[in-house]
C-alpha positions as a Markdown table, in Angstrom:
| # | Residue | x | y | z |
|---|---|---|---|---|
| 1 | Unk | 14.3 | -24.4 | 15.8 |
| 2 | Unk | 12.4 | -25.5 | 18.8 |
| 3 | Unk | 9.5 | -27.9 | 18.0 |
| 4 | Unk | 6.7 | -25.7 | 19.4 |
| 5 | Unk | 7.8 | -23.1 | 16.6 |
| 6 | Unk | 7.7 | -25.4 | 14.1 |
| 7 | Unk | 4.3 | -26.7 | 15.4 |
| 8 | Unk | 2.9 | -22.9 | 14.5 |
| 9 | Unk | 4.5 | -22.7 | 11.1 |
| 10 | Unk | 2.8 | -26.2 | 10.2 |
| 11 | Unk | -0.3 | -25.3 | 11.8 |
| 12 | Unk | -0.5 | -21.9 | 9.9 |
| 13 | Unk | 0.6 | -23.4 | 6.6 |
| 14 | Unk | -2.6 | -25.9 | 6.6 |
| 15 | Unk | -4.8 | -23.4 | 7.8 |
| 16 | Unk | -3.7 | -21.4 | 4.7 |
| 17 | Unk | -3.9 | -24.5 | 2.2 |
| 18 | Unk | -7.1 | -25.1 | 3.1 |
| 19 | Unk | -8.3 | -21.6 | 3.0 |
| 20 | Unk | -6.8 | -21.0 | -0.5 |
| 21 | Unk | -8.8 | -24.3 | -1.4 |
| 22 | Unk | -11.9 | -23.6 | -0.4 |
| 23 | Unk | -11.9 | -20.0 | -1.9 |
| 24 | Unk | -10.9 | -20.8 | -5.1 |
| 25 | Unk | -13.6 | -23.8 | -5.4 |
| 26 | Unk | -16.1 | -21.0 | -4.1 |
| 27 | Unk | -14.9 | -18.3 | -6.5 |
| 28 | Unk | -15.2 | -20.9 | -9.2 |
| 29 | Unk | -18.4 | -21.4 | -8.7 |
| 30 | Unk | -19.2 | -17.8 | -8.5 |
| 31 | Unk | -17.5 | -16.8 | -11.3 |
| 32 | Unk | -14.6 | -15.0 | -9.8 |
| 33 | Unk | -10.9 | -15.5 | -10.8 |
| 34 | Unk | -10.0 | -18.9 | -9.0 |
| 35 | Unk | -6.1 | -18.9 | -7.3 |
| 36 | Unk | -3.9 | -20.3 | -10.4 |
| 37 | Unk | -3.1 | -24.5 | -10.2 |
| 38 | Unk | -5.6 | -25.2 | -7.4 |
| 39 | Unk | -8.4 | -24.4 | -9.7 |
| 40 | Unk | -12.3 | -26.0 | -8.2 |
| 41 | Unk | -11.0 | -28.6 | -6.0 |
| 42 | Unk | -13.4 | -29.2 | -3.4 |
| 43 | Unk | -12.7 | -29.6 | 0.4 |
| 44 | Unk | -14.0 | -33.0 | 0.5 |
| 45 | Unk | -11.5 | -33.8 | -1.4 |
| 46 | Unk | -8.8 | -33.3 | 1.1 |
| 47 | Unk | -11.0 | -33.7 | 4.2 |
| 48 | Unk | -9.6 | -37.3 | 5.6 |
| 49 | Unk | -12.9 | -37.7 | 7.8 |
| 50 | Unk | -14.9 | -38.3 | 4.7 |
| 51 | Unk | -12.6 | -41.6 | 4.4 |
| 52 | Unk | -14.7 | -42.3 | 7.9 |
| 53 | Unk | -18.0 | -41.3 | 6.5 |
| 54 | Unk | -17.9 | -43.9 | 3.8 |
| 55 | Unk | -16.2 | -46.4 | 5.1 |
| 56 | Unk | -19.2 | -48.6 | 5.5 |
| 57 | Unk | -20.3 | -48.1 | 2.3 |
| 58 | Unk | -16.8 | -48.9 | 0.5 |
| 59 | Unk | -16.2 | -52.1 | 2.4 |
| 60 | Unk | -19.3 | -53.0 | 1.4 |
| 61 | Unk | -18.8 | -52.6 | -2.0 |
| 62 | Unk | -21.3 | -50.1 | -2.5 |
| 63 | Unk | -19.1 | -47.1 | -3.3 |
| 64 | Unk | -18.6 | -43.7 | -1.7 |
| 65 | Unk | -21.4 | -42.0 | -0.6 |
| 66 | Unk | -22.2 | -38.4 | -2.2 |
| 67 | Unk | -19.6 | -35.6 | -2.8 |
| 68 | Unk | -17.0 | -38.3 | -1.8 |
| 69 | Unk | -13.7 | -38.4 | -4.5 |
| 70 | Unk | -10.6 | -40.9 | -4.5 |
| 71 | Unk | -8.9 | -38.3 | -3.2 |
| 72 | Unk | -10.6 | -38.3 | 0.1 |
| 73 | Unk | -9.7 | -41.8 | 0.4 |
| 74 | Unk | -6.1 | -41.4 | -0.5 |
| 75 | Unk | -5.7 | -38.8 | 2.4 |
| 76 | Unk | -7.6 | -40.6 | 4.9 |
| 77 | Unk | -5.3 | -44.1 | 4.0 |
| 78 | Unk | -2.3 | -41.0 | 4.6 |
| 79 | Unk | -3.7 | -39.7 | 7.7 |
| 80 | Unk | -4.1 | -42.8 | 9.3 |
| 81 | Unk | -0.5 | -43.9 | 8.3 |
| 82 | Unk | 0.4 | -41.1 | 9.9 |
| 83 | Unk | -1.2 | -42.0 | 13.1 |
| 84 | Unk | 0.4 | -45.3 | 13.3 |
| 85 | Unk | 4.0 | -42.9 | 13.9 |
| 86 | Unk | 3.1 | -40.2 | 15.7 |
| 87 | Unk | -0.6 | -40.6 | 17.3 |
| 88 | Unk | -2.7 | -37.8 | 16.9 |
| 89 | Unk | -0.3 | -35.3 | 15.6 |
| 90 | Unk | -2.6 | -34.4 | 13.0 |
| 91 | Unk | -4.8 | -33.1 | 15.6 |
| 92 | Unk | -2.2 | -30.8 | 17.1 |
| 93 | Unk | 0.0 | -30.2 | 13.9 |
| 94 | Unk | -2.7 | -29.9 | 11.1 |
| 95 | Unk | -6.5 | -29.9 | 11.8 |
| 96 | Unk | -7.3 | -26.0 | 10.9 |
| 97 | Unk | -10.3 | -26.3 | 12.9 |
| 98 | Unk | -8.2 | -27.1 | 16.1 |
| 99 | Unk | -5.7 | -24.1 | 15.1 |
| 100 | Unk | -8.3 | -21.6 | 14.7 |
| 101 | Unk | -9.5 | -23.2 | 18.3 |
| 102 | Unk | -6.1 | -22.5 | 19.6 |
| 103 | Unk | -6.0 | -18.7 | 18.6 |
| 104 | Unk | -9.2 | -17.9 | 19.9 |
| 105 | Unk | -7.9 | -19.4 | 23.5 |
| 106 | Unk | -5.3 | -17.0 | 23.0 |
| 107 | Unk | -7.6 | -14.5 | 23.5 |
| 108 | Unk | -9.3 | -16.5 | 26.6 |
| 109 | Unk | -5.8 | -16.8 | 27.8 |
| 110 | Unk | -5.8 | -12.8 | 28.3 |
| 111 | Unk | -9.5 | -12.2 | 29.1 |
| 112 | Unk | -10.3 | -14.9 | 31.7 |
| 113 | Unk | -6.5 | -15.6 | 33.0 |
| 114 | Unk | -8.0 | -17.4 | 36.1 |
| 115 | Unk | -11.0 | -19.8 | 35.1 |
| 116 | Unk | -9.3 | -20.2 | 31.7 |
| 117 | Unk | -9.7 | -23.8 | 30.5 |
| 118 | Unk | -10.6 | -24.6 | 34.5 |
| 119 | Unk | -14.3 | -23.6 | 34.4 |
| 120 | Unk | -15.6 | -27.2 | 33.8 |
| 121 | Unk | -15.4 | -29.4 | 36.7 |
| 122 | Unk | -13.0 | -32.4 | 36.5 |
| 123 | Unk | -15.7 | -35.0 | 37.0 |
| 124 | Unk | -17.8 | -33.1 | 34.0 |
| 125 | Unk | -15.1 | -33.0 | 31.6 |
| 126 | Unk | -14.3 | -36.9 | 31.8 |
| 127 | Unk | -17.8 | -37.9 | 31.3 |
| 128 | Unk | -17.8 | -35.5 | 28.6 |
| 129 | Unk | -15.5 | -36.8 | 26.7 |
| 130 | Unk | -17.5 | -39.6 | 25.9 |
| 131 | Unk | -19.4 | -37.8 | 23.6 |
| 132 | Unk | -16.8 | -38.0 | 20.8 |
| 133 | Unk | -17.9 | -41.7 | 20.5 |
| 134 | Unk | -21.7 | -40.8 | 20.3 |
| 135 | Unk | -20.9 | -38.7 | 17.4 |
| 136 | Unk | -18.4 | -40.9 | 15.5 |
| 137 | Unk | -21.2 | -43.5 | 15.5 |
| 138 | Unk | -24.0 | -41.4 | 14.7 |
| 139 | Unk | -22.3 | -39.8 | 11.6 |
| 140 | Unk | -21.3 | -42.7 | 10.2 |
| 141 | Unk | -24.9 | -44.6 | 10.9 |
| 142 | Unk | -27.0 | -41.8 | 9.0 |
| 143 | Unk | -24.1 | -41.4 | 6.7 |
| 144 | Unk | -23.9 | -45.0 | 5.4 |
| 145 | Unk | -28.2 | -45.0 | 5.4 |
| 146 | Unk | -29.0 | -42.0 | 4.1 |
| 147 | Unk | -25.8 | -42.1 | 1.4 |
| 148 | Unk | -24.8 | -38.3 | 2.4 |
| 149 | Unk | -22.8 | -36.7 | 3.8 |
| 150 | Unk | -25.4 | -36.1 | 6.8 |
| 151 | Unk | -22.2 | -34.2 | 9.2 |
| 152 | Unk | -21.7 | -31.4 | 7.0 |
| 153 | Unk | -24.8 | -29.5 | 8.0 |
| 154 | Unk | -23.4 | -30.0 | 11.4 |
| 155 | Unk | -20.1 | -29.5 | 10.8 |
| 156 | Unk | -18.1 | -26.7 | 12.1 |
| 157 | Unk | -15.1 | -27.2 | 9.9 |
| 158 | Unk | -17.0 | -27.1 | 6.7 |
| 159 | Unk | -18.9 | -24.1 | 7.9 |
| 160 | Unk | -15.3 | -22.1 | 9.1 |
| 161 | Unk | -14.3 | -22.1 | 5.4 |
| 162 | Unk | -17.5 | -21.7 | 3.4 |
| 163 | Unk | -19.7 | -19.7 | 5.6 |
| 164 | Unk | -19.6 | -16.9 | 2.8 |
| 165 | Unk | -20.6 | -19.3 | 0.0 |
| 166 | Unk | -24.2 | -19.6 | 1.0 |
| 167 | Unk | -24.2 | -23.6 | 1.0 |
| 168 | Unk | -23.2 | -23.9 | 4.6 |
| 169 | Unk | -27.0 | -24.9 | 6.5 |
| 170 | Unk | -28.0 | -22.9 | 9.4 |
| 171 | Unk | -27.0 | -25.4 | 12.0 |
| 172 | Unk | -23.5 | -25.5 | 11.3 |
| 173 | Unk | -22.9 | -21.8 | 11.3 |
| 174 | Unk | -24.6 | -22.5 | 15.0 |
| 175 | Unk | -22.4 | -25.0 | 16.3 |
| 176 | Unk | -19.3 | -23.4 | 14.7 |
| 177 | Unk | -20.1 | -19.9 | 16.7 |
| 178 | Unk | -20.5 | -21.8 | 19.6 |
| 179 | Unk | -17.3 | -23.9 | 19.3 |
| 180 | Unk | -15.8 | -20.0 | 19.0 |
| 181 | Unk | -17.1 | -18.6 | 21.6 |
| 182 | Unk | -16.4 | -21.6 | 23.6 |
| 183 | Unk | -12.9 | -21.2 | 22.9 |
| 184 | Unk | -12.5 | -18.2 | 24.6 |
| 185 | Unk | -13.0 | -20.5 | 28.3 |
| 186 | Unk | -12.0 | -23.6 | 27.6 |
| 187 | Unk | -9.5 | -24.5 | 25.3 |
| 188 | Unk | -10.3 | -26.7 | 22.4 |
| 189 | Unk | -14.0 | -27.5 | 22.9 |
| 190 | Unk | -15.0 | -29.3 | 19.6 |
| 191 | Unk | -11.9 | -31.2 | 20.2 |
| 192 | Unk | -12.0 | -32.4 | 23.7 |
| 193 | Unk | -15.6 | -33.0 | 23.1 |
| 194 | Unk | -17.5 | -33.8 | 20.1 |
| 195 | Unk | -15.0 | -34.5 | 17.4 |
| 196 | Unk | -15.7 | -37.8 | 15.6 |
| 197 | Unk | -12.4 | -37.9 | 14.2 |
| 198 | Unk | -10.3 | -36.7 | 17.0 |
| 199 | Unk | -11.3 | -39.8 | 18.7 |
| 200 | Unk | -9.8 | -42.1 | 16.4 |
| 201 | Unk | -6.6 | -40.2 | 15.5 |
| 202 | Unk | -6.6 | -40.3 | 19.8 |
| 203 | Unk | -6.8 | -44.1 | 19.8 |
| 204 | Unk | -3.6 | -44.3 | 17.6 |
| 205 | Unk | -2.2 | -42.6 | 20.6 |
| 206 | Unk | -2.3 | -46.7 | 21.9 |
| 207 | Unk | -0.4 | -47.8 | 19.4 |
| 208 | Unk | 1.9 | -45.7 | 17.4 |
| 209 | Unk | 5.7 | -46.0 | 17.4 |
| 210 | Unk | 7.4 | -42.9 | 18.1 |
| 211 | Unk | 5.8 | -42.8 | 21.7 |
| 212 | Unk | 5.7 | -39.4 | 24.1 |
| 213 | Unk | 7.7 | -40.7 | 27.1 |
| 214 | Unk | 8.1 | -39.3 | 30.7 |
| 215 | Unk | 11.7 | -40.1 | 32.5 |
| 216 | Unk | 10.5 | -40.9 | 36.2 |
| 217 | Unk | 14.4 | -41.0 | 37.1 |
| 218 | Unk | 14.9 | -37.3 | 36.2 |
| 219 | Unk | 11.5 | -36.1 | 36.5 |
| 220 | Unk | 11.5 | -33.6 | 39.7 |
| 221 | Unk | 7.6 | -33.9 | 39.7 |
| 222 | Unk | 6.9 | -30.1 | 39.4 |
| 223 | Unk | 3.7 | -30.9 | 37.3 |
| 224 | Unk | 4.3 | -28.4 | 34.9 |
| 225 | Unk | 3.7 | -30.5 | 31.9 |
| 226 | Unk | 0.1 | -31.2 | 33.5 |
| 227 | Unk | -0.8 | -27.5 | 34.0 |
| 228 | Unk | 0.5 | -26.5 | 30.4 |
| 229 | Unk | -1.5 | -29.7 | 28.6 |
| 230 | Unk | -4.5 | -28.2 | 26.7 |
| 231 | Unk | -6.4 | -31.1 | 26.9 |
| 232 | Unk | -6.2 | -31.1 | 30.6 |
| 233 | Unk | -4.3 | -34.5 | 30.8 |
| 234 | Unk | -2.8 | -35.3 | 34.4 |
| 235 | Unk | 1.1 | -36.7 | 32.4 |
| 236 | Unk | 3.2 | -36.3 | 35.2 |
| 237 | Unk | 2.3 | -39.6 | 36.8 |
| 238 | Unk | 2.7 | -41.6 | 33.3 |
| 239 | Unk | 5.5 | -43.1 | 31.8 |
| 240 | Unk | 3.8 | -43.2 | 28.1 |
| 241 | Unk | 1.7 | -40.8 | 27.8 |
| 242 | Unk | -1.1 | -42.8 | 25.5 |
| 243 | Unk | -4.7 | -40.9 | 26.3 |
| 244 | Unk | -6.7 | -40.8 | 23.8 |
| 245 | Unk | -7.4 | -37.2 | 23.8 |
| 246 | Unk | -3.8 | -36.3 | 23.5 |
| 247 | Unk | -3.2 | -34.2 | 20.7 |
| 248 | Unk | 0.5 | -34.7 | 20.5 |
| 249 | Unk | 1.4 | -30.8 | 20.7 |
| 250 | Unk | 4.3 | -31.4 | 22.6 |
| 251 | Unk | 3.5 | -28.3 | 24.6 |
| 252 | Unk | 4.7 | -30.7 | 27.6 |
| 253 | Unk | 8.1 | -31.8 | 26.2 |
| 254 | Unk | 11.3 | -31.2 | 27.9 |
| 255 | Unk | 12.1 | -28.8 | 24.5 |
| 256 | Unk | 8.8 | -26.6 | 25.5 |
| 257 | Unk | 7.5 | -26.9 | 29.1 |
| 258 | Unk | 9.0 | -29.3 | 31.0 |
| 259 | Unk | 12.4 | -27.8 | 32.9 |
| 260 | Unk | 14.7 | -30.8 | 33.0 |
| 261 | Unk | 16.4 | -32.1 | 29.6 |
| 262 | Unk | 15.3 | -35.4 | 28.4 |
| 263 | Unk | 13.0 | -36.1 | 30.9 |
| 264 | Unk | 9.7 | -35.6 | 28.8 |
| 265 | Unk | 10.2 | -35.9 | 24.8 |
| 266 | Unk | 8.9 | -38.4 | 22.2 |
| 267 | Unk | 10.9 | -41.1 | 21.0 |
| 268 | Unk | 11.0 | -44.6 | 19.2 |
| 269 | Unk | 9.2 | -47.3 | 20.6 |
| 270 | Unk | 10.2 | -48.3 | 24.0 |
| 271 | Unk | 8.9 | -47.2 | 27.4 |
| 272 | Unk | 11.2 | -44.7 | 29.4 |
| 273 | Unk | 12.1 | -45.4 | 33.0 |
């Protein structure tokens, strides 16, 4: 099974995880039947990116700030482990907020076949990237003053699974419809953009071990992987690709895009030739 395939079963699995999560907590609380052994666990309780919200305040031995649990911490630690192999393959293999992204582009994909994912000029779309970093530090600045969990009524991934539960604020119902309707031109918005914790699963992508490599001695330079990137990454000119808004989808890989065997994949340390 190709890795691409296996990419959609993962991504489809989490999306479905979470889902089943967040309705049973919400049915819980409305006093509906809840889905048998997941009971009223919360979804801060497996978001990782709460591990970034109170970061400050647990290595400063003041505790987690509200709604955080242990368990948020124990993904977060697992997350970032993961990072350390494979970069920011949680981004492309498990983030439902980046899957339901991806779907809606599908849609793009068929509406706006020319200007999808190209309406944004190059120079734009660099400097915007920046803002990823503006919004890392801002959440975790008013999270660690104010002792809450100031995102979440900004937050389009709370609001995509709880918009029905009447505890989502106004403002993240906004910038959830946006990211949406976004999606439909350019591919991945929240991601390529504002996500605080895309940009640190993306600076893994310096460091971690089993490294996405580009053979320049087999390479024939058709720039395929480049036009099939989502994040818009120029790869074929790189021998590692290591930007930090790589999602590692491997949409680029010799098993997916790129034509010539070996010449594109992800492998054990090492740079390729």
């Amino acid at each position: 099974m190709k890795k691409l395939s296996i990419r959609s079963i993962t991504q489809v699995l989490f999306f479905v995880i979470v889902l089943a999560v967040t309705y049973s907590k919400n049915a819980t609380e409305l006093g509906l039947t809840p889905i048998p052994f997941i009971g009223g666990v919360s979804l801060h309780a497996i978001c990782p990116f709460g591990g970034v919200e109170t970061f400050y305040t647990f290595i400063t031995g003041q505790g987690f700030i509200n709604k955080i649990h242990d368990s948020t911490m124990v993904m977060f630690v697992l997350v970032l482990a993961g990072g350390v192999l494979f970069g920011s393959a949680f981004c492309g293999f498990i983030c439902p907020l980046g899957t339901i992204q991806e779907w809606v582009g599908k849609a793009g994909k068929k509406l706006f076949p020319k200007h999808y994912n190209q309406i944004i000029p190059k120079k734009w779309d660099y400097k915007l990237r920046y803002l990823r970093y503006v919004t890392l530090i801002a959440v975790v600045y008013f999270s660690s003053m104010t002792f809450k969990l100031v995102f979440a009524d900004y937050d389009p991934y709370f609001a995509l699974f709880n918009f029905y539960a009447g505890e989502v604020a106004f403002t993240a119902i906004v910038v959830l419809a946006v990211v949406l309707i976004s999606s439909l031109i350019v591919e991945r918005p929240w991601c390529k953009y504002l996500c605080p914790f895309g940009i640190i699963m993306g600076l893994f992508n310096k460091i971690r071990i089993f490294k996405i490599v580009r053979n320049s001695d087999t390479c024939i330079n058709c720039k395929k992987c480049d036009r099939v990137c989502p994040m818009n990454l120029i790869i074929s000119d790189k021998k590692v690709v290591s930007n930090t808004s790589c999602i590692s989808c491997l949409a680029c890989t010799s098993e997916n895009a790129c034509p010539i065997g070996d010449t594109m994949i992800m492998k054990l340390g090492g740079v390729s030739k």
